[in-house]
MARLUM-372211 format. One record per residue: y, x negated, z of N, C-alpha, C, O in turn. Coordinates in steps of 0.1 Angstrom, whole numbers. Each point is the difference from the previous one (the first is absolute). Layout:
<nodes>
> n.y|n.x|n.z|ca.y|ca.x|ca.z|c.y|c.x|c.z|o.y|o.x|o.z
> Y|X|Z|Y|X|Z|Y|X|Z|Y|X|Z
...
</nodes>
This chain:
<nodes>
> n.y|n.x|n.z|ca.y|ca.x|ca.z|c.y|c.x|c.z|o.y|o.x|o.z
> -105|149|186|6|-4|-13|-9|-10|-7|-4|-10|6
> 2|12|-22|-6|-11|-5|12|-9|-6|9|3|-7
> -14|-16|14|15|-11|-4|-11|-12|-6|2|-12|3
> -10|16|-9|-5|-13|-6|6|-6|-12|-6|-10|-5
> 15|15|1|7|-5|-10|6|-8|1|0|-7|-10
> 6|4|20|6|-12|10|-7|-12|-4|7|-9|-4
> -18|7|5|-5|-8|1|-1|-7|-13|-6|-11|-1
> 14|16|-10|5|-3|-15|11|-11|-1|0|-10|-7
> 9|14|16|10|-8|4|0|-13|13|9|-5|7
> -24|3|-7|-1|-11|11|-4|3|14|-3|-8|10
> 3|21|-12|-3|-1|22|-12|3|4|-7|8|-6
> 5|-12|12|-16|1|7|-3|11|10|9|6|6
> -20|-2|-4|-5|13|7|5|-1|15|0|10|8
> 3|-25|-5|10|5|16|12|1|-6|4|11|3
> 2|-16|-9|13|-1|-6|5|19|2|9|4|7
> -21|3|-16|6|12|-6|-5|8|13|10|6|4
> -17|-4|1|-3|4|15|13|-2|14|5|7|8
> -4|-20|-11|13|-5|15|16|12|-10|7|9|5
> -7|-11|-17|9|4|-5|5|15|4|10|2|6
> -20|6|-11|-6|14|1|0|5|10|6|11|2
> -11|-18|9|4|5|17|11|-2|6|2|8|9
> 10|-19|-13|12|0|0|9|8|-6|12|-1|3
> -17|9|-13|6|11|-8|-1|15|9|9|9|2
> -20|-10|2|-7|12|8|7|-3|14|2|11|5
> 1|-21|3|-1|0|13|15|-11|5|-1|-6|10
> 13|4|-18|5|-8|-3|11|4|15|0|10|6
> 9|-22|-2|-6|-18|5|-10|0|9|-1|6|11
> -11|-17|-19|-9|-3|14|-1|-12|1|2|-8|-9
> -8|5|25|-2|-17|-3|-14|-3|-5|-8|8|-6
> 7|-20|8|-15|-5|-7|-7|5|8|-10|-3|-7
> 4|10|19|-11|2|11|1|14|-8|-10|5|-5
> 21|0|4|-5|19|-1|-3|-6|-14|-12|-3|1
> 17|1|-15|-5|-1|-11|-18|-5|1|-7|6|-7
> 0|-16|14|-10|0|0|-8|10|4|-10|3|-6
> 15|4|20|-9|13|3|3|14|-11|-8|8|-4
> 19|-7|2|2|8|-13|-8|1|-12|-5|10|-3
> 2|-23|-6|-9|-2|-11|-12|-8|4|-8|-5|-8
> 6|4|21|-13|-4|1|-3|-20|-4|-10|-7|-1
> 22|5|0|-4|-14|-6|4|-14|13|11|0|6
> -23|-10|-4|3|-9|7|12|-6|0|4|-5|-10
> 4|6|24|15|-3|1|3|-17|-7|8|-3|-9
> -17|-5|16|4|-13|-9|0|1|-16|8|-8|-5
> -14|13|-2|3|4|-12|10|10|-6|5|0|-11
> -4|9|25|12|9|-1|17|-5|-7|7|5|-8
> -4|-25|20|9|-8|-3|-4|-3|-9|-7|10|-1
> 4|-16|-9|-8|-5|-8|5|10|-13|10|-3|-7
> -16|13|5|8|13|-8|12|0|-1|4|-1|-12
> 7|3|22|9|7|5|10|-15|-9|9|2|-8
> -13|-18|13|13|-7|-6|-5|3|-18|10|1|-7
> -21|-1|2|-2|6|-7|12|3|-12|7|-6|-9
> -8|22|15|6|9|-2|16|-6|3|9|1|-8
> -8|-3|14|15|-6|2|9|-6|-8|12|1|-2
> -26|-12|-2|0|-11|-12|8|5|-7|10|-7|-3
> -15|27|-4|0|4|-12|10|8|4|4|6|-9
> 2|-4|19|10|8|1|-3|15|1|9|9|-1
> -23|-7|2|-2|14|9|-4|6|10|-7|10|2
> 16|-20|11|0|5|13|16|-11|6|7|-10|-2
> -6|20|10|9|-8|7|-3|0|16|-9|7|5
> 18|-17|1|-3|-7|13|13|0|12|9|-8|0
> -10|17|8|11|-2|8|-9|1|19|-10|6|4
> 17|-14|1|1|0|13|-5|9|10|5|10|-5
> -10|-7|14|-3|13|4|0|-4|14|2|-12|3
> -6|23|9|5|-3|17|-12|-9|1|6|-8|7
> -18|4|-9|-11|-2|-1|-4|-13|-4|-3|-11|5
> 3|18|-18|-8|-5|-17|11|1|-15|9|8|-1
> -11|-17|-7|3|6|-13|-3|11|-2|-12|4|4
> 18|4|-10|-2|11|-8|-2|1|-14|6|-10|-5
> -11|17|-3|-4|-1|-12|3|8|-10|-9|8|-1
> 17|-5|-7|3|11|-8|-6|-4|-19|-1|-11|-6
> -2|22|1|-5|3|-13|15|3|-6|7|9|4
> -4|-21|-17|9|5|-6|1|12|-12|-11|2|-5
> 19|5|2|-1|11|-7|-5|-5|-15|4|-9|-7
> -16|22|4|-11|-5|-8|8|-5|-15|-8|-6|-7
> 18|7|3|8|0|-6|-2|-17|-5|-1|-1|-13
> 1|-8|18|-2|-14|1|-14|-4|-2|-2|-12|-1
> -7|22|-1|-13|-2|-11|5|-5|-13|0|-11|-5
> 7|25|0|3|2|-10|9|-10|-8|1|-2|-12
> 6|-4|22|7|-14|-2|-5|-11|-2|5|-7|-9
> -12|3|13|-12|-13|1|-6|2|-10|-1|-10|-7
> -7|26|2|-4|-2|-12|5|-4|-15|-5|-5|-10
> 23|11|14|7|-5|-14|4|-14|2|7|-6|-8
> -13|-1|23|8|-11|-3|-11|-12|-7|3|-10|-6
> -17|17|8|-12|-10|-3|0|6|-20|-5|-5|-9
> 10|13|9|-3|4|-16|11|-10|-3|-5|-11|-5
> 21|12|7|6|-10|-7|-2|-14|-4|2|-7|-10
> -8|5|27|-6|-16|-3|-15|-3|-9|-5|-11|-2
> -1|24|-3|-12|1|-4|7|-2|-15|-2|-10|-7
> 10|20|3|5|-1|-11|9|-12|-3|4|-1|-12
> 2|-10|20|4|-11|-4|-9|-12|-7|1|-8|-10
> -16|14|24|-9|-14|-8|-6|5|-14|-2|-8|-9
> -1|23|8|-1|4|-13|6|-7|-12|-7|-6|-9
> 22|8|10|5|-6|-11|-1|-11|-4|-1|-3|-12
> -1|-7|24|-7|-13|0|-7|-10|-7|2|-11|-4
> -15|24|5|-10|-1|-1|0|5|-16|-3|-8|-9
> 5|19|7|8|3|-11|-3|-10|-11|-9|-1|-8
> 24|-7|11|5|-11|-11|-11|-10|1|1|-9|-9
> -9|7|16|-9|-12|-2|-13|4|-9|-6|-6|-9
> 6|19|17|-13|11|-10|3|-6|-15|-9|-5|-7
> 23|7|2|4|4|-12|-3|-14|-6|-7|-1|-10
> 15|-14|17|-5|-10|-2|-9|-9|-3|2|-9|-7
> -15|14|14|-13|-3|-1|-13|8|-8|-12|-2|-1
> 22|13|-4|-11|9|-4|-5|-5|-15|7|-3|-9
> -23|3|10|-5|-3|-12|2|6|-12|2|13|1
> -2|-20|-14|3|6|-5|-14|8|-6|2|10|-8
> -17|-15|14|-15|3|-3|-2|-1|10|5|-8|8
> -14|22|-7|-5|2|14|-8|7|3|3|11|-6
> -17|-8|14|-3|13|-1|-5|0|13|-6|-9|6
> 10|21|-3|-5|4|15|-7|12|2|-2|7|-10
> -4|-3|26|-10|10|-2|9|10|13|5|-6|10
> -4|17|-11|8|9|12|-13|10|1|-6|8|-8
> 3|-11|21|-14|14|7|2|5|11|4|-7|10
> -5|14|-9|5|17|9|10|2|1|8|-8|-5
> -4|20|11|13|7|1|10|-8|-2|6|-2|-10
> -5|-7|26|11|-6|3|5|-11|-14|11|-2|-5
> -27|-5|2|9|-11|-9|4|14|-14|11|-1|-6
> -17|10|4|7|10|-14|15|5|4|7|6|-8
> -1|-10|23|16|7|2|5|-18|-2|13|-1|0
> -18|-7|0|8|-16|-1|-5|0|-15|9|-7|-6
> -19|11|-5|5|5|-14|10|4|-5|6|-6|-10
> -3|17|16|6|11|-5|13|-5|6|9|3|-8
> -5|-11|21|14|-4|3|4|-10|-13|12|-4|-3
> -25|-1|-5|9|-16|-6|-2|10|-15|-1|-9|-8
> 1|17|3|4|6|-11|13|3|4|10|-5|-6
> -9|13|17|11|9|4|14|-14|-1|10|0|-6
> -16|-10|15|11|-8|-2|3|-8|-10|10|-7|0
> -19|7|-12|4|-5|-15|9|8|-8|7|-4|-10
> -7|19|15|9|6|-7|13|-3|5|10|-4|-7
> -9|7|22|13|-6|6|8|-10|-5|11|-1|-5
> -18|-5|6|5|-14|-1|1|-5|-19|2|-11|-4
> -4|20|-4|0|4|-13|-8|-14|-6|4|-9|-8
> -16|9|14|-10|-8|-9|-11|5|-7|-9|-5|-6
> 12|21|8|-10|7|-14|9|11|1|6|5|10
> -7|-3|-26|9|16|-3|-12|9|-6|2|12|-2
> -13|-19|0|-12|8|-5|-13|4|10|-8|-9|1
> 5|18|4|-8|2|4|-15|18|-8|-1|12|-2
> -7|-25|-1|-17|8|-6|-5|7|9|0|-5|11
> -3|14|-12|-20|5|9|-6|5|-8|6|9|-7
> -22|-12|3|-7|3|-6|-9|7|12|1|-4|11
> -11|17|-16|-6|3|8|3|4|13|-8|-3|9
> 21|11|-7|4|2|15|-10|12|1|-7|6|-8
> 11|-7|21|-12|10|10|9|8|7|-2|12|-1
> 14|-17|9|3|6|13|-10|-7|10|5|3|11
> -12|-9|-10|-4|-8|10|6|-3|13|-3|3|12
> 13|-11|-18|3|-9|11|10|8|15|5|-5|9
> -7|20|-13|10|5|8|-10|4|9|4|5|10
> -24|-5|-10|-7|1|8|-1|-10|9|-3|1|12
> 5|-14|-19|0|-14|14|7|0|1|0|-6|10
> 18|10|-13|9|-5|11|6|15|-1|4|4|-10
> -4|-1|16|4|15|-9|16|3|8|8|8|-6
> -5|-13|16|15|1|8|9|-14|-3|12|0|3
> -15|-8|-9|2|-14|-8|8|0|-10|12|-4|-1
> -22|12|-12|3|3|-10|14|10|-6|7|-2|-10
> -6|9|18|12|16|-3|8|-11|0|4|-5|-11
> 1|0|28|7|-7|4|11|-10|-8|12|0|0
> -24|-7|-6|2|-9|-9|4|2|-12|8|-9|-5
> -11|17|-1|7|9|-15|10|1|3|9|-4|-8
> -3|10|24|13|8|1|9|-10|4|12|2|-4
> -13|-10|10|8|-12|-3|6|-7|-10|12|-3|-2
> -26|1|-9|7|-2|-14|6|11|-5|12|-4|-3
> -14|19|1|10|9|1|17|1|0|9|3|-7
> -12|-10|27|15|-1|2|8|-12|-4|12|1|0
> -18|-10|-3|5|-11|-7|-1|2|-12|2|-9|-8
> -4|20|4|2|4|-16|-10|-11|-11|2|-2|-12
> -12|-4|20|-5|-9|-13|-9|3|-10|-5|-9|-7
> 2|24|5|-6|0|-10|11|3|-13|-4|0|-12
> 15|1|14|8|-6|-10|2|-14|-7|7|-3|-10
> -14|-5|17|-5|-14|0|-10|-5|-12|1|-9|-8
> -10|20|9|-16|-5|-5|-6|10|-8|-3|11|3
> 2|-15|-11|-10|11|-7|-13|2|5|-8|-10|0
> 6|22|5|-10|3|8|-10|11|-11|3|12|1
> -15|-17|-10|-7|4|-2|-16|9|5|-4|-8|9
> -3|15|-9|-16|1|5|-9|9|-9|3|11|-3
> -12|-16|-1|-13|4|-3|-8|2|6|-9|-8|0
> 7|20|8|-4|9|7|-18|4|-3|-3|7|-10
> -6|-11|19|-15|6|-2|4|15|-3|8|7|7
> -17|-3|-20|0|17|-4|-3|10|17|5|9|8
> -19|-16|-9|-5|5|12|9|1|14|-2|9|9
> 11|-18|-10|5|-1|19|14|6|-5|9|0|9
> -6|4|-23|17|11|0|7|-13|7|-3|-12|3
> 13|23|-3|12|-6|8|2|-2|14|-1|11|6
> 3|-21|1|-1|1|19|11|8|1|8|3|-9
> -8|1|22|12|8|7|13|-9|0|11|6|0
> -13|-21|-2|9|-13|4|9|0|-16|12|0|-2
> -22|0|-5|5|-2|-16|7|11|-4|9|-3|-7
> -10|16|9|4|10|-2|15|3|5|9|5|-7
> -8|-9|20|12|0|11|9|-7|-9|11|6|-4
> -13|-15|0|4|-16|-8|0|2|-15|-1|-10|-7
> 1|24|-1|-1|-3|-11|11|0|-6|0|3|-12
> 13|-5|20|16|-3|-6|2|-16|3|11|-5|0
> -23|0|1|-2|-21|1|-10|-1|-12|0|-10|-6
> -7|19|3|-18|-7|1|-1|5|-17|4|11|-1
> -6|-14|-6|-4|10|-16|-18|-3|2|-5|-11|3
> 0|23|-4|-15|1|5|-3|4|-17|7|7|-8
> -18|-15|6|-10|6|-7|-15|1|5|-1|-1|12
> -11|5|-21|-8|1|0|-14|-3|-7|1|2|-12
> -15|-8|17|-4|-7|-11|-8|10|-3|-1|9|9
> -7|-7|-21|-8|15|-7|-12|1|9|-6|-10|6
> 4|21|-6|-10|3|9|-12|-9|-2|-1|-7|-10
> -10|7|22|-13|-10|0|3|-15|-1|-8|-9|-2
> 26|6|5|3|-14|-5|4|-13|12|6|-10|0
> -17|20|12|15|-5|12|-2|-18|5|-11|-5|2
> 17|2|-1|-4|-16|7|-7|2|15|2|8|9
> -9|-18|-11|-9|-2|14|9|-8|4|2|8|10
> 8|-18|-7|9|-5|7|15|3|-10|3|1|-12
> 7|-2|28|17|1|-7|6|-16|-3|0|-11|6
> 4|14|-17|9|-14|-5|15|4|3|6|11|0
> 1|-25|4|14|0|6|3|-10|-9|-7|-10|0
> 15|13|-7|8|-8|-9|19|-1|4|8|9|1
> -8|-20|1|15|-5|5|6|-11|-9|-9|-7|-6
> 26|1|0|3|-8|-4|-10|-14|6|-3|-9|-9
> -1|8|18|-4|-11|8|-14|1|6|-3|-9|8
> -4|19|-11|-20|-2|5|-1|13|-6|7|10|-3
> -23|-16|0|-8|15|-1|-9|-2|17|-5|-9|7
> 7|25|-8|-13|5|15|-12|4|-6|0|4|-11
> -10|-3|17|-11|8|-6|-7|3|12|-6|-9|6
> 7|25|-1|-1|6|15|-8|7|1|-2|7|-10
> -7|-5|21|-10|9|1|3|9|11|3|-7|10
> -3|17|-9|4|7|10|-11|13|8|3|12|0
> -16|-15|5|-7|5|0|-7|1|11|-3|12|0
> -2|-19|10|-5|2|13|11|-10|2|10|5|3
> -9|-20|-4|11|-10|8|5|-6|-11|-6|-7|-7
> 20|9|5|10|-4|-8|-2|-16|-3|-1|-8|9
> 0|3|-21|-3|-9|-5|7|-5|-15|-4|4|-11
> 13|-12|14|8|-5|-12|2|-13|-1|4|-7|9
> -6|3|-25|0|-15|-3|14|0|-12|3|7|-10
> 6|-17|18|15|3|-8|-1|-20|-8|-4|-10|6
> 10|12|-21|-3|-11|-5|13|-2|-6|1|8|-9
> 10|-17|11|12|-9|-4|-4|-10|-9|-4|-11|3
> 4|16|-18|1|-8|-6|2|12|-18|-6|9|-6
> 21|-19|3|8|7|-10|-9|3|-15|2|10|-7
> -12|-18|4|-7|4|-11|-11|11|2|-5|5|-11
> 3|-1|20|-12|10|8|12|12|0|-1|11|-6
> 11|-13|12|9|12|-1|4|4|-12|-2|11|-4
> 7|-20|-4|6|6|-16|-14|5|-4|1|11|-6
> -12|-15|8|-12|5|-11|0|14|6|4|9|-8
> -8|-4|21|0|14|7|10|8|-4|-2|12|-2
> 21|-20|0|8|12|-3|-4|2|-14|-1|13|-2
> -4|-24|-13|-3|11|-10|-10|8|0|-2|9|-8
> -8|-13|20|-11|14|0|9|8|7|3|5|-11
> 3|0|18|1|9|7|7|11|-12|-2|12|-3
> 11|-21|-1|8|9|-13|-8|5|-7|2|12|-2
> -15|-18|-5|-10|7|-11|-6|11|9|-5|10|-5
> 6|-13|17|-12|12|5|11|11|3|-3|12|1
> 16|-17|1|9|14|8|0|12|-11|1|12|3
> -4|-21|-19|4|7|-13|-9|13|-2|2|11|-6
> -14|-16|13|-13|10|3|1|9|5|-6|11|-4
> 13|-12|11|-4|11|14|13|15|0|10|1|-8
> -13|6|14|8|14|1|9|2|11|-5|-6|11
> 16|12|-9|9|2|8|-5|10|8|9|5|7
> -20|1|-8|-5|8|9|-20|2|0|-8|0|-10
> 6|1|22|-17|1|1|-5|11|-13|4|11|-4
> -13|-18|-1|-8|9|-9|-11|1|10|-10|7|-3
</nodes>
């Protein structure tokens, strides 16, 4: 079995090994569990209170020795909702202080994947939290569903089920050349897509929000510089309106 996923939720490669063999070979004591998975018995104890710690083994008495039992895997699945709850308390937390401290000028740089899905979470969470009802793209591509590409759906469909594109006006100005993504298309009961005239396309995408412009490149390593500051925004939303007036609701 591959159980390295485990190792998501905290346990270490004897952790998920002593576990695994008590699933497979259940009650044993610590001597057969080390000849079982191969692992030095003093480390074997070592493991085993572990696991106990966490509540995925139990301990009873035996003619001998302790015995050792693997609790039903069931109590993974437990541990994980109990670290998200507490994950999502300090969120909120964190949250309100975010909101406290946040400048009102600012400019930061987001590069590769990972930092383009902590982008795309703090748009996502300005709409939530109803600190933009307006959201621009100039120059979309479809890009971004090549660097994160299991990220992205995801993330749409969440706002989906939370219904927030009822929230925002969600415009795009779409490169002639790169059409419509498969993403925008799925989404065109959120999204009003236009198009800019052929030979017109931007070399980078603009993100226009109540609260920053982005200006993103999406091309070998995702690279975006997001800038918080309200006079830089109002000047981009009347460009964006002169340029939307341009363009066609469908590729020429």
């Amino acid at each position: 079995m591959d159980l390295r996923a485990l190792r998501d939720i905290g346990m270490n490669e004897a952790e998920i090994s002593v576990y695994a063999t008590l699933i497979a070979h259940r009650p044993l004591s610590a001597r057969e569990i080390a000849e079982i998975s191969g692992l030095y018995r003093p480390y074997v104890y070592d493991t085993l209170t572990k696991l106990l710690e966490k509540g995925l083994v139990t301990r009873v008495r035996g003619p001998k020795a302790h015995l050792y039992r693997a609790v039903h895997p069931g109590r993974i699945a437990a541990i994980i909702d109990e670290r998200r709850a507490r994950v999502l308390e300090a969120v909120d937390r964190l949250r309100d202080a975010y909101r406290e401290t946040d400048a009102d000028e600012s400019v930061r740089i987001f590069e590769g994947s990972e930092a383009l899905k902590a982008f795309y979470e703090e748009v996502y969470a300005a709409i939530r939290e109803d600190r933009t009802r307006r959201l621009y793209v100039i120059g979309g591509t479809g890009e971004a569903t090549r660097h994160i590409e299991y990220f992205f759906p995801k993330l749409l469909q969440r706002g989906r089920d939370e219904r927030l594109h009822h929230r925002v006006d969600i415009r795009m100005i779409y490169n002639a050349s790169a059409g419509a993504s498969e993403i925008a298309r799925s989404y065109s009961d959120a999204v009003t897509l236009r198009f800019t005239p052929p030979d017109r396309d931007a070399a980078a995408t603009t993100i226009i929000t109540d609260t920053m412009l982005a200006i993103m490149v999406l091309k070998e390593r995702p690279f975006v510089v997001a800038v918080s500051n309200r006079q830089i925004v109002e000047t981009y939303m009347l460009l964006f309106d002169r340029l939307w007036e341009g363009t066609s609701p469908k590729p020429e």
